[in-house]
C-alpha positions in Angstrom: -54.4 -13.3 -63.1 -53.5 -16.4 -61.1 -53.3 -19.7 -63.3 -56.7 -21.7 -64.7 -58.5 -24.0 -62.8 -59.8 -27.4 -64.1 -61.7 -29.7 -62.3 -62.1 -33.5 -63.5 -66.0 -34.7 -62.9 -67.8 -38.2 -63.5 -70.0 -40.8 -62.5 -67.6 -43.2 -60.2 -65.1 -45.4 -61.9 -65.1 -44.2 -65.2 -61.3 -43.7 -63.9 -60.8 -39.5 -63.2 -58.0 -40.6 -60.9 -55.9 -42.3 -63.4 -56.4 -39.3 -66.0 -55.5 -37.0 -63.2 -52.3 -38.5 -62.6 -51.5 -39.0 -66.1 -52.0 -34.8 -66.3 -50.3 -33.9 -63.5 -47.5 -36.2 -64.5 -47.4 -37.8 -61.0 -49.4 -40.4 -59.2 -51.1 -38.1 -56.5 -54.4 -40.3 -56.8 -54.9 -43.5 -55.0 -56.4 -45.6 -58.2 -58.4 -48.8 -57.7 -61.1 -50.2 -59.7 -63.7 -49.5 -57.2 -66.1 -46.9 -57.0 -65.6 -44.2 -54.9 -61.9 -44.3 -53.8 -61.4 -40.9 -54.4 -63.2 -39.2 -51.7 -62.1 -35.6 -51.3 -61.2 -33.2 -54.0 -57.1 -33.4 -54.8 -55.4 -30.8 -56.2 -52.5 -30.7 -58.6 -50.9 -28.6 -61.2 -50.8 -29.6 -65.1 -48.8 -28.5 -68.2 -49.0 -27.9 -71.3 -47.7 -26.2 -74.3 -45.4 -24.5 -71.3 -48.4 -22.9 -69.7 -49.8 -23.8 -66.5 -53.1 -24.6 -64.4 -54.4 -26.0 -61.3 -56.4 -29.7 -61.8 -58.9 -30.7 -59.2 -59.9 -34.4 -58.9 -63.1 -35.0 -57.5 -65.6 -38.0 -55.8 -67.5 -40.2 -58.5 -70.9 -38.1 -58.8 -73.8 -40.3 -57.7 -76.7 -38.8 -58.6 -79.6 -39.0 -56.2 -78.1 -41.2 -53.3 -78.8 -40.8 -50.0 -75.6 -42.3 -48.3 -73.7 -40.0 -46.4 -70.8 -40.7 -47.8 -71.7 -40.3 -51.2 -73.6 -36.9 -50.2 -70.2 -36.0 -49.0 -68.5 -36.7 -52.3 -71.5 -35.0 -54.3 -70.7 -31.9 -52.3 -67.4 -32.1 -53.0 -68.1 -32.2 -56.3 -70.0 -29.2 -56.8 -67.6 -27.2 -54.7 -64.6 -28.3 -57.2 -67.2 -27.6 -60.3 -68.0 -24.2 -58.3 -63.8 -23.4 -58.3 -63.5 -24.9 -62.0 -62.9 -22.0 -65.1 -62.9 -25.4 -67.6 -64.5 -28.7 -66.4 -63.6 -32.2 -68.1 -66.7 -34.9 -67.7 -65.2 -38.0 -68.2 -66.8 -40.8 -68.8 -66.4 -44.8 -69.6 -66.4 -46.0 -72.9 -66.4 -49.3 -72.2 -69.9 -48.7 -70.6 -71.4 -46.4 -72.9 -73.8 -43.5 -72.4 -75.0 -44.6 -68.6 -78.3 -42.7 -66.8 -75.7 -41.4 -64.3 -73.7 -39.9 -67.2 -76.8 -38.1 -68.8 -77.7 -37.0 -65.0 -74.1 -35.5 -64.2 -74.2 -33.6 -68.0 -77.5 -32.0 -67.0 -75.8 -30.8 -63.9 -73.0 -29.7 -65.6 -74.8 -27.7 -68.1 -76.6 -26.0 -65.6 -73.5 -24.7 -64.3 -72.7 -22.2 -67.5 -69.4 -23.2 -67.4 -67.3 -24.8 -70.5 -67.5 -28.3 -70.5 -65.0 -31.0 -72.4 -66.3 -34.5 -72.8 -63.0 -37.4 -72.7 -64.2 -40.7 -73.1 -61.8 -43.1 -71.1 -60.3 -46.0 -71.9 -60.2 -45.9 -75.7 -56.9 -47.8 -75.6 -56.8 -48.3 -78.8 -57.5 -46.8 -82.6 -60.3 -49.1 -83.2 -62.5 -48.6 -80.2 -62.7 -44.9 -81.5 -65.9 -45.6 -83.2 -67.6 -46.7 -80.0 -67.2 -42.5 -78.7 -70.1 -41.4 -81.0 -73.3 -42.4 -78.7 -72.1 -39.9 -76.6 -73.0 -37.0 -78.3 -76.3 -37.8 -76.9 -74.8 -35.8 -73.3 -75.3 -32.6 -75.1 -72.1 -31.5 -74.2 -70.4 -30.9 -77.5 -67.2 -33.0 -79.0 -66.6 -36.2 -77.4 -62.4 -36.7 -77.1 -61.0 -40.4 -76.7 -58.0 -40.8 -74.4 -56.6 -43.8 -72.8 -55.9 -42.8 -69.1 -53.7 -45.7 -68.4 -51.8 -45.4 -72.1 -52.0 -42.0 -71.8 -53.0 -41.8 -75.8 -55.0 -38.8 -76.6 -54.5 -35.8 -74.1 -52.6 -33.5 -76.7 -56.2 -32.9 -78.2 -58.3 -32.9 -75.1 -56.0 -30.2 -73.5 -56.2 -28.0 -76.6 -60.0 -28.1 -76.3 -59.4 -27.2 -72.3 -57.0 -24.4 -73.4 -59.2 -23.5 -76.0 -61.8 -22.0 -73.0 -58.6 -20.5 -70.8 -58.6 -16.8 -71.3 -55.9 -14.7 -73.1 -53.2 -14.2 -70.9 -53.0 -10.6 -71.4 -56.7 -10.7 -69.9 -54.8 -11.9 -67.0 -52.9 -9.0 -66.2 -53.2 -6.7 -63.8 -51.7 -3.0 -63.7 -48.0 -2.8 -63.3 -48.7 -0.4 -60.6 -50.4 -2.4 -58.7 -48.5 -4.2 -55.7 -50.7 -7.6 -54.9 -50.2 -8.2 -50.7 -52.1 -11.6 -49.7 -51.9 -12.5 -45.6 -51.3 -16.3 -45.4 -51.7 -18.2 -42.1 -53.0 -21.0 -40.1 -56.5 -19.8 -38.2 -56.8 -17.6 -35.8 -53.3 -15.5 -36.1 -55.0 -12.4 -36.5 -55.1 -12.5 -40.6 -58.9 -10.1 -40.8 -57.9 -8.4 -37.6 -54.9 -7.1 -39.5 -56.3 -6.6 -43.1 -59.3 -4.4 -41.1 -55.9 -2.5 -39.1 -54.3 -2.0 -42.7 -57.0 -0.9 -44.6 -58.7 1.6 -41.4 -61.7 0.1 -41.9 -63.9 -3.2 -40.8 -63.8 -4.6 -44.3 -63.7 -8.3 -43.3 -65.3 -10.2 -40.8 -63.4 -10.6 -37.3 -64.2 -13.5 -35.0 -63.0 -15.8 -32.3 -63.9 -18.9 -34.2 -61.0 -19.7 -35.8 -61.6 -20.6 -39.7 -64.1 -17.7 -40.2 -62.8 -16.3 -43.3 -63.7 -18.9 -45.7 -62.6 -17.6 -49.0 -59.9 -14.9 -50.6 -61.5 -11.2 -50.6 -59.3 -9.0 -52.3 -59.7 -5.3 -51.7 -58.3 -2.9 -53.7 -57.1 0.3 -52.2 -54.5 3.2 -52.3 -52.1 4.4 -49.8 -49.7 7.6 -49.9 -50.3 7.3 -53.7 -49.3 3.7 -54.1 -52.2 1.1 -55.2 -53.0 -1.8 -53.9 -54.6 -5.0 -53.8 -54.8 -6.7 -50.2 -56.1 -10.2 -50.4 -57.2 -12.2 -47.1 -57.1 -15.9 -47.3 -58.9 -18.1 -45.0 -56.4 -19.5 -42.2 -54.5 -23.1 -43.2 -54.5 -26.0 -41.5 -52.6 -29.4 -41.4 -54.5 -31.8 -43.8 -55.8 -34.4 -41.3 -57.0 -31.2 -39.4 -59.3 -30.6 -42.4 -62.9 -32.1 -42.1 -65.1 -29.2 -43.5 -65.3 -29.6 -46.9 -65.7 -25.5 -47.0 -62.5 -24.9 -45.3 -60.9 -27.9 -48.1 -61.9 -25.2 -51.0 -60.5 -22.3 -48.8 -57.0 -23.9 -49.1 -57.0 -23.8 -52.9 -57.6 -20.6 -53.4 -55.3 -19.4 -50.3 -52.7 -20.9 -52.8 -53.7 -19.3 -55.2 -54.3 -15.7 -53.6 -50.2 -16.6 -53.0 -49.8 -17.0 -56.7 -51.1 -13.6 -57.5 -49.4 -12.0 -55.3 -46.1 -9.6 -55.6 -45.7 -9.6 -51.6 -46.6 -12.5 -49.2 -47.5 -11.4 -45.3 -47.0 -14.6 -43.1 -48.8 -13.9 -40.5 -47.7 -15.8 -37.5 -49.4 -15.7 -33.5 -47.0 -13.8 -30.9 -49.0 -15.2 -28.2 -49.2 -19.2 -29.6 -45.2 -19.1 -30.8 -44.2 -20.7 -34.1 -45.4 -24.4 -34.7 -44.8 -27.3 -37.7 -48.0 -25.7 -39.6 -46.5 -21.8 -39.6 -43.3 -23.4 -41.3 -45.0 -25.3 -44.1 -47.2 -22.3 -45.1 -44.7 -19.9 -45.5 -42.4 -22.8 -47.8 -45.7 -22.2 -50.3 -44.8 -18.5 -50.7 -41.1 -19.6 -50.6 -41.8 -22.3 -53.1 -43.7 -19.6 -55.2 -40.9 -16.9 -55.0 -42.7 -14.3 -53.7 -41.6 -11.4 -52.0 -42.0 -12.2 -48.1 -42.6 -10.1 -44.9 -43.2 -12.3 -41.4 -45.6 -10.2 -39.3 -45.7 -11.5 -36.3 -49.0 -10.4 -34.9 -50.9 -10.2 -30.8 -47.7 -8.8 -30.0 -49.1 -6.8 -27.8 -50.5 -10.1 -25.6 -47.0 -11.6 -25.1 -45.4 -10.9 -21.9 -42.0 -9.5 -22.7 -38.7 -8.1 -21.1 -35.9 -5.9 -23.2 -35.1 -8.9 -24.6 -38.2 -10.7 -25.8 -38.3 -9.5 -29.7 -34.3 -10.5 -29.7 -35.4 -14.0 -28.7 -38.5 -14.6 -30.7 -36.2 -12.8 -33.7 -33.7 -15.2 -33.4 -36.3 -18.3 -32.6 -38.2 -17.7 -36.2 -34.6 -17.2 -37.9 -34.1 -20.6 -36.5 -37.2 -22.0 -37.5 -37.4 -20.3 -40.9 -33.8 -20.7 -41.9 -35.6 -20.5 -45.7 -36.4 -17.8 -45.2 -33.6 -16.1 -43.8 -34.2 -13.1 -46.3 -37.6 -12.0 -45.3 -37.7 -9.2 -43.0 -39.4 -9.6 -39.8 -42.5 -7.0 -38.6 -43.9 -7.0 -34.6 -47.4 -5.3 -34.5 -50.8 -5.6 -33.2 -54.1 -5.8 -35.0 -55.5 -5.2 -32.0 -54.2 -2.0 -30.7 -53.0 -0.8 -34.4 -49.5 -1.6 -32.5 -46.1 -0.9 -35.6 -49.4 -1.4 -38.6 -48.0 1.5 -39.5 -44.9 -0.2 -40.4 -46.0 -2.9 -43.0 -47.1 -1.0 -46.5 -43.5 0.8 -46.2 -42.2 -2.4 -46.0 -44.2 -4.3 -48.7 -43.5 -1.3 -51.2 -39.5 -1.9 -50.5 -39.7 -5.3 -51.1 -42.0 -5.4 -54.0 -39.3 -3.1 -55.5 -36.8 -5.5 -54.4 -39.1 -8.6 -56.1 -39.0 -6.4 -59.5 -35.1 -5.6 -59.5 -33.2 -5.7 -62.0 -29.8 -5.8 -62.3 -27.2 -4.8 -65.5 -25.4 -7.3 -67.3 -22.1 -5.8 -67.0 -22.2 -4.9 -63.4 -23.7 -8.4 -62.4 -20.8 -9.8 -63.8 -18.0 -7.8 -62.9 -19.9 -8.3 -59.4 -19.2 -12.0 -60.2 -15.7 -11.7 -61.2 -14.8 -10.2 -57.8 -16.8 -12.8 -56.0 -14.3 -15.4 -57.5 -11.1 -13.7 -57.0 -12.2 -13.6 -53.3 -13.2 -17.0 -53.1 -11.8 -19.6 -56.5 -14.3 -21.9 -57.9 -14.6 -25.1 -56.3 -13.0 -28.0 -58.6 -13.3 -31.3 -58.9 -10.4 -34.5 -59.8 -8.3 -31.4 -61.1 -10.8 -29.8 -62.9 -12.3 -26.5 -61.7 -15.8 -24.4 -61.7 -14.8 -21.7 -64.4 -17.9 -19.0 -64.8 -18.0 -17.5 -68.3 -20.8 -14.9 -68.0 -24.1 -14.6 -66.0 -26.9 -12.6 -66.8 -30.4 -11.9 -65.4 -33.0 -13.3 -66.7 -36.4 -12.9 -64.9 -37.6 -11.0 -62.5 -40.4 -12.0 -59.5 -38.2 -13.2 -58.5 -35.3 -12.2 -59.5 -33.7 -15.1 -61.5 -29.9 -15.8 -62.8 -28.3 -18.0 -64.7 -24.4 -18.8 -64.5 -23.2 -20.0 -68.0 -20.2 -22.4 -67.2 -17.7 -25.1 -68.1 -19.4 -27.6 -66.5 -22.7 -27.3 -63.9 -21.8 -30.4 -62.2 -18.8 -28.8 -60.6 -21.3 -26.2 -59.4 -21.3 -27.4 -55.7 -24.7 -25.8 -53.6 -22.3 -24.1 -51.0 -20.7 -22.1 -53.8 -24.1 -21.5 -55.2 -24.6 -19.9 -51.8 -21.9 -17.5 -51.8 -22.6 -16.0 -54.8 -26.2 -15.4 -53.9 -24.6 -13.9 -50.8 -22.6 -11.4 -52.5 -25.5 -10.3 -55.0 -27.3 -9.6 -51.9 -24.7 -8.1 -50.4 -24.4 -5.6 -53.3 -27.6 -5.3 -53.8 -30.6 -4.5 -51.3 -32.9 -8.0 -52.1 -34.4 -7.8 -48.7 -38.0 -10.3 -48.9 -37.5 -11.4 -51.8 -36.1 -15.6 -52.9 -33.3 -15.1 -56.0 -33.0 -18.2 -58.3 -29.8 -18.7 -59.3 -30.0 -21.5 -62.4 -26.5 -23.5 -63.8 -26.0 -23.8 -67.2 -23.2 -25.1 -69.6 -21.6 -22.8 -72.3 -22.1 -23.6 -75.6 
């Protein structure tokens, strides 16, 4: 469950950064030949073979320094090697075998964790020879690659995948509905996972930023099971300075991977801010089923009108998410928690939908007598036949004449009219344009 993590770990310089972008297939890392430009751990996400996984960059290891800085980056390190299910040690060929490299394998091995040696900068087929010394790392198969040619990754990602587990390992119960709560600190994310699940399961404090990692907690209610996953709270990235609270981020993301139904959990009391917005766009991005719960409602001073307002404020706000459905309770005094499992089970049924081929695209038909095809220097949108083809979310693809007469606002409309004969309350649909062959 949730996609594999691989973290990319060296001595400094031997060029992580440039391998990083090359796998990532953007440039995310600052690159400079100078040690210890990268400073903080940065994440990505990799493919290959049209499979997926997170890639962590990390700090240059320097064994047994004392600067503060370079403490810092160690620690990074670790944590990122601590996250890790596949670590690549990269090192420099142009260098060879180094006393920092044999220090950072002896970490490594100490770990337990699969290890795959690239030795960098191999630019070309006759420097190959020069990757033998380091077998002498004791960390199995050396692989040449050339970060800045990009020349050997097809290999050194089958050895990586070759330590991934199966897929099917991966996979959880169908049964099983996956709720994460997602949320900058100190909304109320524990508070609420203790009101849901009856019980003081997590710990609750002032301090914002208590919950440092993901705890899932499986449980069952009115016969339905569950899995309820607290992530610690988000913040803005130049908010970030514990490194801890860095490595709760990643796996909040992730926890919103594995998930069928997203809460975003936002603070009645505080209002909606920049921060609230760009967490709930990961569980948008993701296409997860979404519920906002806005939580402390019970603090907020109201009048008969004060849910109308705030409703209306986050649909303003959160015109993404204009799908979602919108939940007012209180942790605190257990105010509506009734309310959310109901909820999450209809949209997690809503996440799974699927509709039949015929009656998606007589639904289509209609929906263009109604409203023609937009057209384009005489020649207009024609839509052959549509068909679902994915569920979580629920995905579409239009076959037509041409997709570049397929104008966004049109694009619109139909997804309108599915939802409007179709109950897809919390849940994204992906509509994709493709030509007939």
């Amino acid at each position: 469950m949730g996609l594999p993590v691989v973290a990319i770990v060296g001595r400094p310089n031997v060029g992580k950064s440039t391998i990083f972008n090359r796998l990532v297939g953007e440039r995310i890392a600052i690159v400079e030949d100078k040690p210890g430009i990268t400073r903080d751990r940065l994440y990505g996400k990799g493919e290959w073979l049209n499979r997926h996984f997170h890639l962590i960059d990390t700090g240059g290891i320097e064994i047994g320094e004392d600067d503060e800085i370079l403490t810092r980056i160690r620690h990074q390190a670790e944590l990122a090697i601590d996250e890790a299910d596949v670590i690549i040690l990269v090192a420099d060929s142009r260098s060879g075998v180094t006393d920092s490299d044999l220090e950072v394998a002896r970490m490594l091995k100490r770990t337990k964790k699969p290890i795959v040696l690239a030795v960098n900068k191999v630019d070309n087929p006759d420097m190959k020879a020069e990757i033998y010394d380091f077998y002498q790392l004791g960390v199995g198969d050396p692989y040449p690659v050339s970060g800045s040619h990009g020349l050997g990754f097809g290999d050194l990602l089958d050895a990586v995948f070759a330590h991934f587990p199966d897929r099917t390992d991966e996979d959880e119960a169908e049964d099983v509905i996956r709720v994460s709560l997602i949320g900058r600190p100190n909304v109320g994310k524990s508070s609420l996972t203790n009101a849901i699940l009856g019980e003081e399961r997590v710990i609750v404090s002032e301090v914002a930023g208590t919950t440092r990692d993901a705890i899932d907690t499986p449980f069952e209610w009115d016969g339905q099971r569950y899995v309820l996953v607290d992530t610690a709270g988000m913040r803005k990235r130049g908010k970030v300075y514990e490194t801890t609270e860095k490595y709760s981020v990643m796996r909040a993301l992730k926890a919103i991977e594995d998930s069928d139904v997203v809460l975003v959990v936002l603070n009645g009391e505080e209002g909606i801010i920049e921060q609230d917005k760009k967490i709930a766009g990961y569980a948008h991005e993701a296409g997860k089923g979404i519920i906002i719960v806005v939580n402390k409602w019970d603090a907020v001073e109201k009048d008969d009108k004060t849910m109308q307002r705030f409703t209306q404020l986050i649909r303003e706000e959160f015109k993404f998410l204009d799908y979602a459905p919108i939940l007012y309770v209180s942790a605190k005094t257990k105010q509506r928690v009734h309310t959310i499992l109901p909820k999450v089970n209809e949209v997690a049924e809503a996440h799974a939908m699927r509709i039949a081929t015929s009656t998606l695209n007589d639904l289509i038909t209609d929906a263009t007598i109604m409203t023609p095809p937009p057209s384009d220097k005489g020649k207009r949108l024609k839509i052959n036949y549509s068909t679902q083809v994915a569920v979580k979310p629920p995905t579409f693809v239009l076959f037509v004449n041409d997709p570049e007469l397929m104008h966004f606002s049109y694009e619109r409309y139909i997804e309108n009219k599915i939802r409007e004969a179709f109950v897809f309350e919390g849940t994204p649909i992906r509509i994709l344009t493709r030509k007939k062959t």
